[in-house]
Every structure is written in structure tokens, then in C-alpha cells.
C-alpha positions in Angstrom: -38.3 -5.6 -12.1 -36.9 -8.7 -11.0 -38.3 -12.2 -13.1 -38.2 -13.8 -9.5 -40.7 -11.7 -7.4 -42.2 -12.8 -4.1 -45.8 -12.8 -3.4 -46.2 -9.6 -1.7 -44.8 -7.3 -4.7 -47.1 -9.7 -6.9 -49.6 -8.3 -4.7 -48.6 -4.6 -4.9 -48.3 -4.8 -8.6 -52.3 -5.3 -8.3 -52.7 -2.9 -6.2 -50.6 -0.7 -8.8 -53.1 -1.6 -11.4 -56.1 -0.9 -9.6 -54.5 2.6 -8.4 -54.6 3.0 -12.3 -58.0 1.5 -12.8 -59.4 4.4 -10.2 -58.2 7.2 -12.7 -55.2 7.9 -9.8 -51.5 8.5 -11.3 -49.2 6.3 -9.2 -46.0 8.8 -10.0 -47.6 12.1 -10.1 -45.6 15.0 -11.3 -45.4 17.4 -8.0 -46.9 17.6 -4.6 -47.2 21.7 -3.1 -46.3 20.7 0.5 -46.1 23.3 3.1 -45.0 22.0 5.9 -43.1 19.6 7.2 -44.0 16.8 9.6 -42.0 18.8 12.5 -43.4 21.7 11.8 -46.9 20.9 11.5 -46.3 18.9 14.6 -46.1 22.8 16.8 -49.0 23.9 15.2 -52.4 24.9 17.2 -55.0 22.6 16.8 -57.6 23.6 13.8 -54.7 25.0 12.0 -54.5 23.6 8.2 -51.9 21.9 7.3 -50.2 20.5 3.7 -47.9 17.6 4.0 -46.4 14.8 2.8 -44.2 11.1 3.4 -44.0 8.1 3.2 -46.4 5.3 4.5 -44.9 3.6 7.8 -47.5 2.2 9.5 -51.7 1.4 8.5 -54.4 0.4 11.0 -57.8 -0.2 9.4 -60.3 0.1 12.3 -63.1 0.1 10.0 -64.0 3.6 9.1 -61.2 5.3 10.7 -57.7 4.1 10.0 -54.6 5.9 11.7 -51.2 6.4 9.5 -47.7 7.4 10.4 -45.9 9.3 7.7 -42.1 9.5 7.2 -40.4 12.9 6.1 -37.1 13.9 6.3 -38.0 16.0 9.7 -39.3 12.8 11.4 -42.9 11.0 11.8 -46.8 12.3 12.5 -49.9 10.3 12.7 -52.4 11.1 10.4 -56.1 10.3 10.7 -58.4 9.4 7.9 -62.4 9.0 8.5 -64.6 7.8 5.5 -66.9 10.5 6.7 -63.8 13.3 6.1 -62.7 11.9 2.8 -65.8 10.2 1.5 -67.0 6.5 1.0 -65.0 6.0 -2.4 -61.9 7.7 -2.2 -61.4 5.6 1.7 -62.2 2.6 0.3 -59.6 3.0 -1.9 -56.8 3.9 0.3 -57.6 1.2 2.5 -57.3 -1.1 -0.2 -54.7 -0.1 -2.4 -52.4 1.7 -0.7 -49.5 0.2 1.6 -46.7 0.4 3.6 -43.7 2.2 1.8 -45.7 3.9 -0.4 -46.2 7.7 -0.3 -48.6 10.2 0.1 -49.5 14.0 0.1 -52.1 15.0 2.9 -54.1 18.1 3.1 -56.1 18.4 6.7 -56.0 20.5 9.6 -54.0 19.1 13.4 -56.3 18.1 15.6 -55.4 16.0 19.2 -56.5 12.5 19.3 -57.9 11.1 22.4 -55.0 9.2 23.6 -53.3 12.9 23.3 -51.1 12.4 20.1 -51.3 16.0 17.8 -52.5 14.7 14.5 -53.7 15.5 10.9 -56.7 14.6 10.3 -57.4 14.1 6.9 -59.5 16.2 4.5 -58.2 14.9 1.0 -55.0 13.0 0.1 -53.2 12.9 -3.1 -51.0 9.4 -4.1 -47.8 9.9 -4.6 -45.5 7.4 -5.8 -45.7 3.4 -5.3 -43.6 1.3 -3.4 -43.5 -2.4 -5.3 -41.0 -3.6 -2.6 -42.1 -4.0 0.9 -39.7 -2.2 3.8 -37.9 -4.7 6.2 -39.6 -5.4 9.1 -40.7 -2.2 11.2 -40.9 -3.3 14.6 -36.9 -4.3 15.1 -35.7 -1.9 12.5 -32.8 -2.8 10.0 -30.8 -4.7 12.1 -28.4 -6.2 9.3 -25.1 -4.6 9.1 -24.5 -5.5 5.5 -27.6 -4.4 4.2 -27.3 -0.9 6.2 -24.2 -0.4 4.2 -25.3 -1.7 0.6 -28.6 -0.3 0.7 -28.5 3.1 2.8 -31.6 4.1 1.9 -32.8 1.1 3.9 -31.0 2.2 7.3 -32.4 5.5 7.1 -36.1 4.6 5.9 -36.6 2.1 9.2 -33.8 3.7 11.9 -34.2 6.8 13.3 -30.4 6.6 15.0 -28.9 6.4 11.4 -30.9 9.9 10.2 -29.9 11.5 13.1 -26.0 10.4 12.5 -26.3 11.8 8.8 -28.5 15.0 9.6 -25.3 15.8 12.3 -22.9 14.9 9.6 -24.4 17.8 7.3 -24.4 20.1 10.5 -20.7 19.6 11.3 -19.3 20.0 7.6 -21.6 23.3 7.8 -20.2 24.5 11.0 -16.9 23.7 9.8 -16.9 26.0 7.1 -18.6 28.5 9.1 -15.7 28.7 11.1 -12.9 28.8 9.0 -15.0 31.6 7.3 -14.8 33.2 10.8 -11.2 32.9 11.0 -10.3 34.4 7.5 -9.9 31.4 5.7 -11.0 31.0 1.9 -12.1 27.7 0.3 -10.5 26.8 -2.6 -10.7 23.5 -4.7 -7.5 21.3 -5.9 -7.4 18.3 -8.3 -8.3 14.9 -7.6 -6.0 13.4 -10.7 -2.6 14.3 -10.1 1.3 13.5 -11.6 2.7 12.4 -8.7 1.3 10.9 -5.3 2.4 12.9 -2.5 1.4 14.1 0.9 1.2 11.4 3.2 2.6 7.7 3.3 0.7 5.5 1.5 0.1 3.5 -1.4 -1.7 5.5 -4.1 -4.8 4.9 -6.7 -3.2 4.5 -10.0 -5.6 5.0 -13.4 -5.6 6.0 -17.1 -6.3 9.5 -19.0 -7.1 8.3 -22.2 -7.0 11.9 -23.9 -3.6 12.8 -22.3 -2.3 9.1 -22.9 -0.5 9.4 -19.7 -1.1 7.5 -16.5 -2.5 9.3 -13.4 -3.0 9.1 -9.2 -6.0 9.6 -7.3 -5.0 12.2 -5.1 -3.8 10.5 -1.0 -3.7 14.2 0.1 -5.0 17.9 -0.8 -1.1 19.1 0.7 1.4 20.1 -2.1 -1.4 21.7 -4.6 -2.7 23.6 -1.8 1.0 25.1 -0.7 1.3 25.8 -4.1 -1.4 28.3 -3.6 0.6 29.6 -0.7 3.1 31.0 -3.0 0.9 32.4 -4.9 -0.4 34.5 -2.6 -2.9 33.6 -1.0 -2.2 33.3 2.9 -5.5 31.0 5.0 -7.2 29.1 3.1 -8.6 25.3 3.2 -10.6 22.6 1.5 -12.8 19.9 2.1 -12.6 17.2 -0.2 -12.1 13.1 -0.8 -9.1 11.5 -0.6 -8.1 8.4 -1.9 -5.7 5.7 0.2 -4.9 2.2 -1.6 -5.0 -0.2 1.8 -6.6 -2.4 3.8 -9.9 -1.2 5.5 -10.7 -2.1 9.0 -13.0 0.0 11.8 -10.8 3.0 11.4 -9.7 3.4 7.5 -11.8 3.4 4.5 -9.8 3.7 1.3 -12.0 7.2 0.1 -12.8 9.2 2.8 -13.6 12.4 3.8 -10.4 14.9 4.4 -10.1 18.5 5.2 -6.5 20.6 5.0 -5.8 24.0 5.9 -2.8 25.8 5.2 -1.8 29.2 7.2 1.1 31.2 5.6 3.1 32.9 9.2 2.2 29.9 11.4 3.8 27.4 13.0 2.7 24.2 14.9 2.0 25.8 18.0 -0.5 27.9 16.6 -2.4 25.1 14.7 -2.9 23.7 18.2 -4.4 26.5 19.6 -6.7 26.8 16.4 -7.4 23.4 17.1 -8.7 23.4 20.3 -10.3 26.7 19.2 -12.2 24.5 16.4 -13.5 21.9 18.8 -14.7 24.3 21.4 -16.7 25.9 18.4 -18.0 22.9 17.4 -19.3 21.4 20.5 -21.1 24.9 21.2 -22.6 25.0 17.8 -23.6 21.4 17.5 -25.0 21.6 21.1 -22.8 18.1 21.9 -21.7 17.2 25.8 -18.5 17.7 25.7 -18.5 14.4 27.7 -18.7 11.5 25.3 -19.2 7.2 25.5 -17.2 6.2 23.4 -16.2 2.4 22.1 -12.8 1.3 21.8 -10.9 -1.0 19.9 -12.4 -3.9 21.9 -15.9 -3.1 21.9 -15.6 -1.4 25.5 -17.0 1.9 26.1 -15.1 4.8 27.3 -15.6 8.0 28.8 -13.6 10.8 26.3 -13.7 14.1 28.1 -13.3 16.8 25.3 -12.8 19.7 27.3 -9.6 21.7 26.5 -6.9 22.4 26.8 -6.0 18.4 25.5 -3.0 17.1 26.8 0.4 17.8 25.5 2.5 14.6 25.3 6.1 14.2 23.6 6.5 11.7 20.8 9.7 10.8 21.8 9.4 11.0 25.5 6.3 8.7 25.5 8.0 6.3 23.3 11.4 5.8 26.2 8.7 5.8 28.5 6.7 2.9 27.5 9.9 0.7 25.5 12.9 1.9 27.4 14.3 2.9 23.6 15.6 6.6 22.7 14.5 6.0 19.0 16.0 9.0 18.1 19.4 7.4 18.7 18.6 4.6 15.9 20.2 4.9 12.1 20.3 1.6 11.5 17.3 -0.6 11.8 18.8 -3.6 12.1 20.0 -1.8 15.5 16.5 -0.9 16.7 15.2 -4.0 15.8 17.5 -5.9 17.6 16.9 -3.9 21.3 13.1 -3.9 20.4 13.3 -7.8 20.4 15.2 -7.7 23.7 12.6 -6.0 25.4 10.3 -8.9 23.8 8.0 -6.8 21.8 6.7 -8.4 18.7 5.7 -6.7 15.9 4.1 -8.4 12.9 6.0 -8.3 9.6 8.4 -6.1 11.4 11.4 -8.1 10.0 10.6 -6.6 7.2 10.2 -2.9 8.2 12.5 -0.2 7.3 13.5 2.6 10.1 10.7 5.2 9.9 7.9 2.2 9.2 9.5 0.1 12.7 9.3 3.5 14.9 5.6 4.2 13.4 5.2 0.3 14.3 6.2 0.4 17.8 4.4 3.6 18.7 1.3 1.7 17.8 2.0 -1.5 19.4 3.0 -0.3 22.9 1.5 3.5 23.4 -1.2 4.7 21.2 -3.4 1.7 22.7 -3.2 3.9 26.1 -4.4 7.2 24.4 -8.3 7.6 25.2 -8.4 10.7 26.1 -7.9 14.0 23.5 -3.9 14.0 23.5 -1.6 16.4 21.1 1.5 14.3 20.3 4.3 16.4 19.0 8.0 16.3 18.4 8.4 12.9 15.6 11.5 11.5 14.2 12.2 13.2 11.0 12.1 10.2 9.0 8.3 9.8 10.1 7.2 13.0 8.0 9.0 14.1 5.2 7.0 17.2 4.3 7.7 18.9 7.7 10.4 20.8 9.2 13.1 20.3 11.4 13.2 21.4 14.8 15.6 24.6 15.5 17.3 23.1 18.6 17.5 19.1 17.4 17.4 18.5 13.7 16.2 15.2 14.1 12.9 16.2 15.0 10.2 18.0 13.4 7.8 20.1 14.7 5.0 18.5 14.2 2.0 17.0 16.3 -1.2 14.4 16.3 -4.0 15.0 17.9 -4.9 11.3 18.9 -8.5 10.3 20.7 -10.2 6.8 21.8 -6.6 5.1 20.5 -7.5 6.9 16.9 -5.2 9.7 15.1 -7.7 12.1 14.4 -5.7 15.3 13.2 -1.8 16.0 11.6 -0.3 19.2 11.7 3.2 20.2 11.4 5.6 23.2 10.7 5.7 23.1 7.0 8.9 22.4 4.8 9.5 25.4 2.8 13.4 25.2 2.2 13.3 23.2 -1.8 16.9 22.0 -1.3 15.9 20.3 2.1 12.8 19.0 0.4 14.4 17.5 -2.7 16.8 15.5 -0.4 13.7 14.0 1.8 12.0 13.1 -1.5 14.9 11.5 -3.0 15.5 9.4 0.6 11.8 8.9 -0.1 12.5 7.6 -3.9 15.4 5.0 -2.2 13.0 3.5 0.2 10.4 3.3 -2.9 12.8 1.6 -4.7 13.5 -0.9 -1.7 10.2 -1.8 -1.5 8.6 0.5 0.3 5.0 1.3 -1.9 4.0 3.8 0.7 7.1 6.3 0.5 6.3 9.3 -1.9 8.1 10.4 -5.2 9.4 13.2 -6.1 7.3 16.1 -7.3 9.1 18.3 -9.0 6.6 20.9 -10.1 5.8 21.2 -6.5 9.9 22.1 -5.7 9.7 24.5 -8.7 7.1 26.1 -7.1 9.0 26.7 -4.1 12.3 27.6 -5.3 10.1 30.5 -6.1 10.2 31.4 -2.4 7.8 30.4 0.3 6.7 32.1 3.9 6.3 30.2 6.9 3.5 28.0 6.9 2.0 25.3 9.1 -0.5 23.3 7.6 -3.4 20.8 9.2 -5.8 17.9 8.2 -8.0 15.9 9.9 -10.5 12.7 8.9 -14.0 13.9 8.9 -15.4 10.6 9.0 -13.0 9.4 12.0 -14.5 13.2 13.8 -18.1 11.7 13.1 -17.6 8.2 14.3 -16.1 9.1 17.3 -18.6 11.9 18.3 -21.5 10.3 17.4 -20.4 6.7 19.8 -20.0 4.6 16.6 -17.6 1.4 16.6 -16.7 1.6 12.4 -16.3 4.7 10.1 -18.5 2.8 7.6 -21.3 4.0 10.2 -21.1 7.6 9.3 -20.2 7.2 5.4 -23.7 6.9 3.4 -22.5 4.3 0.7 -19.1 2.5 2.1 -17.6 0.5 -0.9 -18.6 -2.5 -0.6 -17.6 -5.5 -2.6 -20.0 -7.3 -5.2 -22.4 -10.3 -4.0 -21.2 -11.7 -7.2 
């Protein structure tokens, strides 16, 4: 323990020793609880009861003091009466025991007279001692910093915070269930690749020591999973971390949660219909309104209305709506930046911006801030995505969409790229902007183009941030609200 301890763990670590001193083993071995505190919450009165928490509250009334327990179903009062338990074994609970610590109670539910369903205790086993004590109860954990660095915290003293987690675990479980539904299979990938490619953006570099060779933290599950596409296999998917070397603000975390799915005969069309498909699903089986406050960028809450079908918007169209500027008509960017500084538009650092980066960069400036409510965004530039394929009736397009909510891009999806000659020549316009500066583009994978000279079918692929889903469902204003231990830098 810590050299510097405050007065109250000076005082728990005598109450340790005097737990001792009564024969009782602070950290016993097991605890045979049968129910939980929801459970035994439903049950009739006189039925008896095995349980177990932690200590949330004590009040000594004399010869009765009253409890609240903490499971992982919720809270129960528990009664204890020296008669019940007998003169010794109260006296020590009373004063020994204390907030934080935990304990297993056997007893039978009874109804108090204020008309709370209770256990009142017939014998209580110690379970494990708490030399800390827990912030302050009545306000909760009110500290942001120490919800993030010390989870455990947030979800010891605030209900909110369980309930976000425990509906975290219930969507990644409904998730699977439905692409089980649908005929997909999950499959697994690697995290340490060759090459980073996938998306735009800068990459985790590290080390194999055994292999002596430099490695990436994978940015996106995309090209290993096509690979399995050619080998057969036709709907599959996996849910996995992925790992993005940039800033992090409200909406980006550098590791966060990602799920792909690839569909071999698909195109984009049908990943929006198995979209929309998905979110029905999961508002029915997570029992959510689909009628949600949410906050925006500014703090302000919003009403995001998720019933479907979203709306359908064009890239393109949406972009000479709100600028005036065709951008498919731009080669050059000194061009585009030029008339985009006419229309006085300022983008920071976009003197410095190369084509695909300054239409990306506009798009954000002057239209996504008007996207609240669920929108499908299709038809980009080609140079925006260079793993998707071209549109049949205008080659500088590819079919692709975003599904964007509360101003946030939620979900990709796009026609896949399955002709290798194409592909080499994106990756190698990819390699020229890398070489320009440009620490996002990706480089060229050429194990991936081997595997599809071998032939590929027609595939449309789809990803979407799970912890962007979660912070937007559950009202939250920052994805580190949803992610159990956000990185978090030293206090050093």
C-alpha cells in the first residue's frame, strides 16, 4: 500500500486486524450465492434467500442496522438485528465492517415497514476488505478524469455508467445474433500486419523481435477479410479493435471498437437495405425508442428520429448545394482552392491539402454540420476512397455511401474494388501522395493484389464504429463515455 495513507485507511487497516483477531478470514476463498439482488428482490416474502455485494451504505440504529448491498444486477437493503444474528457476531459487524467492503448474506425477504422488500439477516459471511474508502456516495463520481482512469470507480457509485456498459454487452450480443440470422460467419483476422491499408489514416508502427521486421497495428479489418472472399467463403464479418494514429477529440479514439462485413454478390444498394434492416433489429431487441435526445457538437440536444427508411442524400449534389462548387469538375487543387476561397470559406491548414483531403475538408466545414438526422450519403469522388469501385455511368464516382447521424459518420459501405489492375493504379496514386507528404494515404499491398488476380466476385463490404453507435444511442457527448478504460495519459 501506499507509504502516504490518510487517516481513514489507517483506520480500516485496524479494523482489518481486528476482523483477523475475531478468527474471520478477510479474503475468503468462495461465497455459494444463489441469487442475485434482482432476483431475490421478486421473491415472496419468507422466501430464503443467499446473496452477496458490496457494502454501500450502514445505519447503526442500535440493535438494528439497515445495509444496502451492490451486485452487478443492482442494490437491496438488507436488515441485521442482534437478536437474528446474535450479540457477538453484530457487534462485530457494526464495528468492523465498512463502506466498500463486501459481504455474503444468508436470510429470508421480508417487507420493512416503510414498504421496502428486504433480507433480513440470519447469518453473514465477510468477504473481502475494502482499505480505500469509495468517493462520496450522495453526489456520485462526479469527476470526469477519474471516471475514465479509474472505471471501476464510475461504475461502483453511478448507476447511469452500469447501465451504459450492461447495454454495450447487449448490443455487441444482438449484433452477432443478427448477422448469425442473416447467414453470416465470424471469422478472426490479424491485428499485426505488412502493410497499413483500408482506410486513410496514419498507422501504428512497432517491432517483431523474432521476425526482425517492423510491423502496423491494423487501421482496418478490410483487405485480410476480402482475402477470405476469394477463398470462398461468401458473408462473413468480424468484430474487432482497430487502431488509428491521430488526434482524439469527442468523436475519435485512437483504438476503438470496429465491425466489417463483407458480402460476396452485393453491391451498395443492398448494404443499405441490410442496414436499415440492422437498426430496425436492434432497436426492437434492445427495447430503445426509436426517438432519441441526442447532444451535438455544441452541447445542444437534439431530437434524432431513427425510424427508416433514412434519407438518401447525394455526395456530390449536397456539396453544389451548399458551396456552389461541382467538385467533380476539379483535377487540380490549386483550382479548387482557388474558387473555394472566392466563395470565402476558410479551411484550416487547407493550403496545405492535396485534392481528395480539400473535398473531404469542405464537406465537413459547410454540410455535415447540418446532418442530425440518420442520412445515407452516397456517390463520392473517386479520389475519396481508393478501395471502392467506380460507378458504371460516371467513372469518377464510386458507389459508395455513409451513413451520417447527430453531424457523426457512423457507418462506410461501398461497392468493392475487385479488378487488381484498377487497384494497383489507386495504390500507386496512393504511394505518390504518400510520398508528398501525405501520412494518411495507404501503400501498396501486394499480397492483397495477388490474392485478387486470382479472381474475385462482386462484393460490397461495410463497417461501422461501435463505440460512435453507443455514444450516440445511449445520449452521451464523448466516445470515452462508452469505452471502459479510454487511454489516458500518465499523471506523471
Amino acid at each position: 500500500m501506499d507509504q502516504k495513507i490518510t487517516k481513514e485507511q489507517e483506520a480500516r487497516l485496524q479494523n482489518l486486524e481486528k476482523i483477523r483477531a475475531a478468527g474471520i478470514e478477510p479474503y475468503p476463498e468462495k461465497f455459494e450465492k444463489k441469487q442475485t439482488l434482482a432476483q431475490a428482490k421478486k421473491l415472496f416474502e419468507g422466501k430464503k434467500v443467499s446473496v452477496a455485494g458490496r457494502i454501500m451504505l450502514l445505519r447503526d440504529m442500535g440493535k438494528l442496522t439497515f445495509c444496502h448491498l451492490l451486485d452487478a444486477s443492482g442494490k437491496m437493503q438488507i436488515v441485521l438485528k442482534q437478536d437474528e444474528v446474535g450479540k457477538e457476531a453484530y457487534k462485530v459487524f457494526v464495528k468492523n465492517f465498512d463502506i466498500g467492503d463486501f459481504l455474503g448474506v444468508n436470510g429470508e425477504i421480508f417487507t420493512t415497514q416503510k414498504g421496502e422488500i428486504s433480507v433480513l439477516v440470519k447469518k453473514y459471511e465477510f468477504l473481502g476488505k475494502a482499505l480505500r474508502p469509495l468517493p462520496e456516495k450522495w453526489h456520485g463520481l462526479k469527476d470526469v478524469e477519474t471516471r475514465y482512469r479509474q472505471r471501476y470507480l464510475d461504475l461502483i457509485m453511478n448507476d447511469e455508467a452500469r447501465q451504459i456498459f450492461n447495454l454495450r454487452s447487449r448490443l455487441i450480443k444482438s449484433l452477432r445474433e443478427f448477422y448469425w440470422e442473416q447467414g453470416f460467419q465470424e471469422v478472426e483476422t490479424p491485428v499485426l500486419l505488412h502493410e497499413a491499408t483500408g482506410a486513410h489514416a496514419k498507422p501504428y508502427k512497432t517491432h517483431h523481435n523474432a521476425l526482425d521486421m517492423d510491423v502496423y497495428l491494423r487501421i482496418s479489418h478490410e483487405l485480410p477479410l476480402k482475402e477470405l472472399i476469394v477463398g470462398g467463403y461468401e458473408k462473413i464479418f468480424e468484430l474487432g479493435k482497430a487502431f488509428r494514429n491521430e488526434g482524439i477529440d469527442p468523436s475519435h479514439l485512437p483504438e476503438h471498437t470496429h465491425l466489417e462485413h463483407y458480402a460476396a454478390y452485393w453491391n451498395f444498394e443492398d448494404n443499405i437495405a441490410f442496414t436499415e434492416k440492422m437498426f430496425d433489429y436492434l432497436f426492437d431487441k434492445l427495447g430503445l425508442d426509436r426517438k432519441i435526445d441526442v447532444p451535438d457538437r455544441d452541447g445542444k440536444m437534439k431530437k434524432v428520429d431513427f425510424s427508416t427508411p433514412f434519407k438518401r442524400v447525394n455526395f456530390i449534389d449536397l456539396l453544389k448545394k451548399d458551396t456552389g462548387l461541382d467538385v467533380l469538375d476539379y483535377t487540380d487543387v490549386k483550382e479548387l482552392l482557388k474558387d473555394i476561397k472566392k466563395k470565402g470559406i476558410k479551411i484550416e491548414g487547407m493550403e496545405k491539402m492535396n485534392l481528395y483531403t480539400l473535398i473531404d475538408n469542405l464537406y465537413k466545414k459547410v454540410s455535415r454540420p447540418k446532418l442530425i438526422q440518420p442520412t445515407f450519403l452516397y456517390y463520392y469522388p473517386e479520389s475519396l476512397q481508393p478501395l471502392a469501385r467506380r460507378n458504371n455511368k460516371d467513372p469518377r464516382v464510386v458507389d459508395q455511401f455513409q451513413l451520417v447521424i447527430n453531424t457523426w459518420e457512423l457507418a462506410k459501405a461501398y461497392s468493392e474494388l475487385v479488378d487488381p489492375i484498377d487497384q494497383r493504379q489507386r495504390f500507386e496514386q496512393q504511394m505518390k501522395d504518400r510520398a508528398a507528404g501525405d501520412e494518411e494515404a495507404s501503400e501498396i499491398d501486394e499480397d492483397f493484389i495477388t490474392a485478387m488476380e486470382y479472381g474475385m466476385p462482386p462484393i460490397s463490404g461495410w463497417g461501422i464504429g461501435i463505440d460512435r453507435l453507443m455514444t450516440i444511442l445511449t445520449g452521451q457527448e464523448n466516445l470515452r463515455d462508452v469505452v471502459f478504460f479510454p487511454l489516458m495519459k500518465t499523471k506523471e
